[in-house]
C-alpha positions in Angstrom: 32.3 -8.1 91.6 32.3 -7.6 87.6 28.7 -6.7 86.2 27.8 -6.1 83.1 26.4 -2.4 82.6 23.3 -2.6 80.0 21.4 0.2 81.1 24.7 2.7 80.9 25.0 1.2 77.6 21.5 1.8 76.1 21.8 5.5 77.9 24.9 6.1 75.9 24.4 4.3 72.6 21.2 6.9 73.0 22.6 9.8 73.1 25.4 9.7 70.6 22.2 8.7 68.1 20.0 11.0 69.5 22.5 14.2 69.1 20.8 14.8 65.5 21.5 19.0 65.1 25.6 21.7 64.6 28.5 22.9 63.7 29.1 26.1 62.7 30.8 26.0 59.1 29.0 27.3 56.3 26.0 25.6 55.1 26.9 21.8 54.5 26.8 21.0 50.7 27.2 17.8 49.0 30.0 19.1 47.4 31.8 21.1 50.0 31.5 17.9 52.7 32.8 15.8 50.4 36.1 18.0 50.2 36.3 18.4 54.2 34.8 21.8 54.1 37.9 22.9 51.8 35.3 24.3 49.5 35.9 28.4 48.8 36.7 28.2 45.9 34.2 25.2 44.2 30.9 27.1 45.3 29.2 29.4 43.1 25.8 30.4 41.9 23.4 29.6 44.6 25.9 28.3 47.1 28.3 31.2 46.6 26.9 33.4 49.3 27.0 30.7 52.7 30.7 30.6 52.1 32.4 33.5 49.7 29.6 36.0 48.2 32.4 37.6 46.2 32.3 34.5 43.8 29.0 35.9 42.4 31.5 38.7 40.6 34.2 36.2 39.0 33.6 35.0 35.3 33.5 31.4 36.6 30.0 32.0 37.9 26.8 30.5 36.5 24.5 33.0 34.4 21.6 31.4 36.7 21.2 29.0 39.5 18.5 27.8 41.8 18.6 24.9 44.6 15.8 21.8 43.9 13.8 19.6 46.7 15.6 17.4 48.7 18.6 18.6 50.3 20.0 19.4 53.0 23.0 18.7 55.7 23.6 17.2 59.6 26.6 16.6 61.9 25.9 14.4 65.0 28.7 13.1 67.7 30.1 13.9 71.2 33.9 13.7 72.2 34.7 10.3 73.1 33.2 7.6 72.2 32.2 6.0 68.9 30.0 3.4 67.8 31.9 0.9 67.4 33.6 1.7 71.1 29.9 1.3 72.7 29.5 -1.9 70.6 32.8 -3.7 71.9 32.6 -2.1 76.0 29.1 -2.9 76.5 26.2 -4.4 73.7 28.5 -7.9 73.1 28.6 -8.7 77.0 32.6 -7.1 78.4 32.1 -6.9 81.5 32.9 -3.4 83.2 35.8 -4.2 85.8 37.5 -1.1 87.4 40.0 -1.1 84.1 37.7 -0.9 82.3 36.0 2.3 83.7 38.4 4.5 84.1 39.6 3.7 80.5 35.7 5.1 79.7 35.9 8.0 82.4 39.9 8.8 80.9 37.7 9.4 77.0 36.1 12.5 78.2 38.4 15.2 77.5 38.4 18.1 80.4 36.2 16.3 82.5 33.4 16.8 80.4 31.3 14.6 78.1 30.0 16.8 75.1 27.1 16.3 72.5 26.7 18.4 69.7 24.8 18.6 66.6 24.0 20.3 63.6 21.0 20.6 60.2 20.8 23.4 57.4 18.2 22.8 55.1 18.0 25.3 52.2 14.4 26.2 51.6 15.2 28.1 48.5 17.8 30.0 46.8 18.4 31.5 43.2 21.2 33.4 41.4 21.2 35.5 38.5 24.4 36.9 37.4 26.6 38.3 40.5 23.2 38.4 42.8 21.6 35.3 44.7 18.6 35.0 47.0 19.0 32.7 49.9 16.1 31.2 52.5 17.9 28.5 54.9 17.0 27.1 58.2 19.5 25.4 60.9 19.3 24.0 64.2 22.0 23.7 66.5 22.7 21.9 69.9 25.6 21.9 72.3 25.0 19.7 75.5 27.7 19.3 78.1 27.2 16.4 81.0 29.8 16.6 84.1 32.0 13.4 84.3 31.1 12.7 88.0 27.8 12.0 86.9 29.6 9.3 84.8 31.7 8.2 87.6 28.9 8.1 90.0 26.9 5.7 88.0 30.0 3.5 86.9 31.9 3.5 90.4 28.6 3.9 92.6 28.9 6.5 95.3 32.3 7.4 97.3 31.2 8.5 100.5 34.6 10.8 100.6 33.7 12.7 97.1 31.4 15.4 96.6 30.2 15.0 93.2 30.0 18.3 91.0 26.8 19.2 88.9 27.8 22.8 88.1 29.2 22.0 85.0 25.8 20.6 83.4 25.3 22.8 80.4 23.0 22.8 77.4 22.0 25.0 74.2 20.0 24.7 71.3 18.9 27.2 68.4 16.7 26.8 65.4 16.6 29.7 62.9 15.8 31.1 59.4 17.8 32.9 57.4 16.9 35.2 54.3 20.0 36.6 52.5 20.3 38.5 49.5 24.1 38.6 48.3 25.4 40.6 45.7 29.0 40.3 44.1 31.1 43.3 42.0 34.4 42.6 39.7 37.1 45.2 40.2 39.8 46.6 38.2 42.7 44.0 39.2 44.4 45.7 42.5 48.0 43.9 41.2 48.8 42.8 38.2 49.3 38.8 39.4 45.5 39.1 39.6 43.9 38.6 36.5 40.4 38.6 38.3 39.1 40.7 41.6 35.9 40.8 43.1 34.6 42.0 46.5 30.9 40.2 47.4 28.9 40.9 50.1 25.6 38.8 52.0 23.0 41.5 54.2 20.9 38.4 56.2 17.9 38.7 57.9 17.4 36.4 61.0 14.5 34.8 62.4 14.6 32.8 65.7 12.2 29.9 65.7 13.3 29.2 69.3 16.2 29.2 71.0 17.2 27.6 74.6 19.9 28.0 77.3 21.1 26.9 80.8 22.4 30.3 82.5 21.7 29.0 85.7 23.9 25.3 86.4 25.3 25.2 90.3 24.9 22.2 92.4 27.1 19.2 94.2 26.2 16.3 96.2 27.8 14.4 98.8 26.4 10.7 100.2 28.5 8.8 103.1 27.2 6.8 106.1 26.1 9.8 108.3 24.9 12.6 106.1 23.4 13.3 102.5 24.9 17.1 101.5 23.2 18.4 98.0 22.0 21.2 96.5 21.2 22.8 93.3 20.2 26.3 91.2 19.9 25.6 87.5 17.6 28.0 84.9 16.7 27.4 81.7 15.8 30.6 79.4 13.6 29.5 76.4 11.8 31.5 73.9 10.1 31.3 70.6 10.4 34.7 69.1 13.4 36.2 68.1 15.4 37.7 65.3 18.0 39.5 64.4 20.5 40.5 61.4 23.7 39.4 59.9 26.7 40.5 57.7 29.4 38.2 55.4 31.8 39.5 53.5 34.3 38.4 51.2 36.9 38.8 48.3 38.1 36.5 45.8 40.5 36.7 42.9 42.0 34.6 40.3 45.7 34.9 40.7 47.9 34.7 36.6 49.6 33.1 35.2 48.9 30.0 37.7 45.4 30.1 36.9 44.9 29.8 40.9 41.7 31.2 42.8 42.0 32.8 45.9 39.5 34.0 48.5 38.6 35.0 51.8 35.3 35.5 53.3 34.5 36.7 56.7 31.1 35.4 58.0 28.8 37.1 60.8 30.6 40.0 61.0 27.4 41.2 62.3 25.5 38.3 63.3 23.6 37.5 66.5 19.6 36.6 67.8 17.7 38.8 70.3 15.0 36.3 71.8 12.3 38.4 73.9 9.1 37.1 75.8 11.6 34.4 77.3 10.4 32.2 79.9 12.6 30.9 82.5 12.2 27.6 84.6 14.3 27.5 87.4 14.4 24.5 90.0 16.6 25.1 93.6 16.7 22.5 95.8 18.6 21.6 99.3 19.1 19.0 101.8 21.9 18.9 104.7 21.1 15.8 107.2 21.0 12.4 107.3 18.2 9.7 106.0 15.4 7.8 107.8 15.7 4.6 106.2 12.0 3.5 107.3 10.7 6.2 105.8 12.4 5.8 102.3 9.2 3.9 100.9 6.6 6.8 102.3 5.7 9.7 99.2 5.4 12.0 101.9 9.1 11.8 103.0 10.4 12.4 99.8 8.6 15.4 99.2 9.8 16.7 103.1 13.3 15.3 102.1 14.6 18.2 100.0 13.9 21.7 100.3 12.9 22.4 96.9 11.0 24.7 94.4 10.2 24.8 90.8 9.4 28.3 88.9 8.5 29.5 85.7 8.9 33.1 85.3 9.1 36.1 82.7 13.2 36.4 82.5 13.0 39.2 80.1 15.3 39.3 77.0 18.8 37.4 76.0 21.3 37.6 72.9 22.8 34.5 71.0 25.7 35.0 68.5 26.1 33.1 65.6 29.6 31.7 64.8 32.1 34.7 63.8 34.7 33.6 61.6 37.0 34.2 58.8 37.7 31.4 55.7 40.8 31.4 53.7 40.6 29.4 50.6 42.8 28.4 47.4 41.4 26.3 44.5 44.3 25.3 41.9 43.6 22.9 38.7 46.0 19.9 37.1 46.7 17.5 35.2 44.6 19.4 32.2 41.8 20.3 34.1 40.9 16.6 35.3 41.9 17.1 39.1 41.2 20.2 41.1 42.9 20.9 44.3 41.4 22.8 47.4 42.5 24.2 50.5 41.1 26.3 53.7 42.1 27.3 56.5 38.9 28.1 58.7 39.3 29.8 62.2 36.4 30.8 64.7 36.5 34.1 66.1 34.0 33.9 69.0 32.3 31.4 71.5 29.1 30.1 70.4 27.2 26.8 70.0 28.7 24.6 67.6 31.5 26.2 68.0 35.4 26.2 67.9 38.7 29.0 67.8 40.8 26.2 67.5 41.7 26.6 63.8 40.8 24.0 60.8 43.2 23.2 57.8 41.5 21.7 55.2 42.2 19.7 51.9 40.3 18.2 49.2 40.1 17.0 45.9 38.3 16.4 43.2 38.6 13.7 40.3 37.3 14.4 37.2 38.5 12.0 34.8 34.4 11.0 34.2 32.9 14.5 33.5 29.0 13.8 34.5 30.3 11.5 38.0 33.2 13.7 39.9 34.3 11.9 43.1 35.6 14.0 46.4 38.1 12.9 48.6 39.0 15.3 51.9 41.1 15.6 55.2 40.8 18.2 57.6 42.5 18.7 60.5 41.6 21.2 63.7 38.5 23.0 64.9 35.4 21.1 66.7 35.9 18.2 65.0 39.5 17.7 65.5 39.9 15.0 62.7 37.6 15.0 59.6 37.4 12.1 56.1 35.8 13.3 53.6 34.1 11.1 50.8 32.1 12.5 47.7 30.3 11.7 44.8 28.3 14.4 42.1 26.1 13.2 39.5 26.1 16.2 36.7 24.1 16.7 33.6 24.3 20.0 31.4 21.4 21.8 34.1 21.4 19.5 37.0 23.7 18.7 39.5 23.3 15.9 42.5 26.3 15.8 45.0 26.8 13.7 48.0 29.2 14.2 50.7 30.0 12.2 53.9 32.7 12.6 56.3 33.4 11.2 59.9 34.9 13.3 62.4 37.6 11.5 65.1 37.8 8.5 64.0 36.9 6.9 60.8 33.5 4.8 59.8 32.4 3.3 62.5 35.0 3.9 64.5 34.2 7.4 64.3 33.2 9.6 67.1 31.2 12.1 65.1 29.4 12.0 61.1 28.4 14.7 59.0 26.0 14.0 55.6 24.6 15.9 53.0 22.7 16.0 49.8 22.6 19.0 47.8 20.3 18.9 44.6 20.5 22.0 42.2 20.0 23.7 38.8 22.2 25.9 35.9 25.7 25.2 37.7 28.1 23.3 35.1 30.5 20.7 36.1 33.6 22.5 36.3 33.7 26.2 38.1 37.7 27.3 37.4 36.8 28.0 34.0 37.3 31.6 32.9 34.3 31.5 30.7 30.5 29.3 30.9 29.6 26.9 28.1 26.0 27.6 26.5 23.9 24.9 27.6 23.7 23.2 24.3 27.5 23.0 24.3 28.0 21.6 28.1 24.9 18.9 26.4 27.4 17.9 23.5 30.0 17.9 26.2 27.5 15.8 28.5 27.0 13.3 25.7 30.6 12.8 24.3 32.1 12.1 27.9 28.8 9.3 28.7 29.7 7.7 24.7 33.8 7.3 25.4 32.5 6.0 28.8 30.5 3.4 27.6 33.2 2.9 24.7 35.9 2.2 27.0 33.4 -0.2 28.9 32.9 -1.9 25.7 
């Protein structure tokens, strides 16, 4: 008989908002979302050091820069099904014939359905020159529910399965960061390379807490004469921890293109010891069948598995952060009015967040109206598969506003996953490919001619 399914729809139009926290690119900008995270070679100053600290030694780079209130990042989603899926299947009344489930169970990929999340917030940061002081905070979250948990509740029980609960898995980490990063220009190694700098970020970690499931075993089986189940899972959790971390990059200006070109590699050294963990660990057991006039007595239930539920000292555990290595080209056209980025971003560990399937990235950036650049960006690969980019920037002579939005497998709201940021900040000029900084006074007569031909054209 065809049912309608409101519960499973609340339960999953819950998660997918409720998956607030990760991933594991550099911190999310305004400016470097709205370009699909093809960014290298557009952040300087302040943002240099969370993706190329050697931009802190090139000539385009701010005399002084320093983050203001308000901003911050987040990437929410899971891997397969968006809004606008949960909206059409279940909230406007389809009704959930057999079809129509295994089309849901086929979205999981691998058998698995996966939630992950990500913030950075940047408490404060300033640059002077080729240095830059950096105090961040992220949170991230990878949760992993087996598919026969799905299929149990969509299908109902098959007395002939035994449905596996081993591959429950779950793991979040919020942290501080504080970073100094410091930047040196070279003597050109080859003479295409009109510029050359080698940067460098020495980070200090602090775990605010961090959680785990080490422990994940179970199954269950249900038919007419027996109930088979049982269960080990563990959760470590602890609220002190830290530990230290190491970027590095290099970055050059290639001539007579007038091309940037860098490459960073980020937590070289980079992980969080978490001590005084506590560990909760629930077993449980049962192998026989059911006395169906006892199913309404407390008693019974408590007799019915063998169970137990333990906290204990567990001692101490590590958690790297995301290893990886950036590539990233910045070129200018169409005198100076579009700028064209690309990245190629590959993960070289397992962590949360985390991908090694590589990213290929590509933005732009419009610049035809000085004080309001707009963003455009694709990327293709890594954790989020497919990634749109939008952007928009808001720049005076000594502030800069950018906004950035993407979604991630899907677009709008047919997306599976979103990212936003806001990044608010002060002494950064519109335009970073230039081989020398305006004054202030003349990025202001800048600043005002562009708003008056603006409002002239208008006119």
């Amino acid at each position: 008989m065809k049912k309608r399914f409101n519960i499973f729809s609340i339960a999953l139009i819950t998660l997918f908002l409720l998956s607030t926290s990760i991933y594991a690119q550099p911190m999310k900008t305004g400016r470097a979302l709205g370009l699909a995270g093809a960014s290298g070679g557009a952040m300087f100053g302040v943002q240099a050091p969370g993706w190329n600290p050697a931009n802190l030694g090139l000539s385009s780079n701010p005399t002084y820069s320093f983050y203001l209130p308000l901003s911050g990042g987040g990437s929410f989603g899971n891997n397969a099904f968006s809004p606008e899926y949960l909206t059409e299947t279940f909230v406007k009344g389809a009704y959930l014939d057999d079809p129509k489930k295994l089309e849901i169970l086929g979205k999981m990929e691998a058998d698995d359905f996966k939630l992950y999340s990500y913030s950075g917030v940047p408490i404060f940061g300033v640059s002077v020159n080729s240095h830059s002081f950096n105090i961040e905070s992220f949170v991230f979250l990878d949760t992993k529910i087996p598919r026969d948990i799905f299929d149990l509740i969509l299908s109902g029980n098959d007395t002939t399965k035994s449905y596996n609960l081993s591959d429950v898995d779950s793991e979040v980490i919020g942290y501080a960061t504080a970073s100094y990063s410091i930047a040196k220009a070279f003597s050109s190694p080859h003479h295409l390379l009109r510029e050359f700098s080698l940067g460098a970020t020495f980070k200090y970690i602090y775990g605010i807490a961090g959680g785990v499931l080490d422990k994940h075993e179970g199954h269950i089986l249900i038919n007419n004469e027996t109930i088979d189940a049982s269960g080990n899972f563990r959760y470590l959790l602890s609220e002190k921890g830290d530990g230290v971390g190491l970027d590095l990059g290099a970055a050059g200006v290639i001539d007579p293109i007038d091309t940037y070109v860098g490459l960073t590699i980020g937590n070289l050294i980079g992980n969080i010891s978490w001590t005084e963990t506590e560990a909760n660990q629930i077993e449980f057991s049962h192998q026989g069948g059911v006395e169906i006039d006892s199913l309404m007595e407390t008693d019974y239930w408590k007799r019915f598995f063998n169970d137990s539920d333990t906290t204990f000292d567990a001692g101490d555990f590590d958690t790297p952060l995301p290893r990886y290595f950036l590539l990233s080209g910045q070129k200018t056209f169409l005198d100076d009015n579009v700028d064209v980025f690309l990245s190629w971003y590959q993960g070289l560990n397992e962590s949360s967040g985390h991908s090694r399937i590589p990213k290929v990235s590509a933005g732009t950036e419009l610049t035809y109206v000085k004080f309001m650049p707009i963003r455009f960006g694709l990327g293709l690969g890594g954790i989020e598969s497919t990634q749109y980019s939008f952007g928009l920037g808001f720049n005076t002579p000594a502030w800069q506003m950018n906004i950035g939005m993407s979604w991630e497998r899907g677009f709008a709201f047919g997306a599976e996953g979103m990212s936003f940021s806001l990044t608010n900040y002060f002494g950064q000029s519109y335009k970073k490919n230039k081989s020398t900084q305006h004054t202030l006074l003349e990025r202001s007569n800048d600043f005002a001619s562009q708003v008056k031909s603006t409002t002239d054209l208008s006119n």
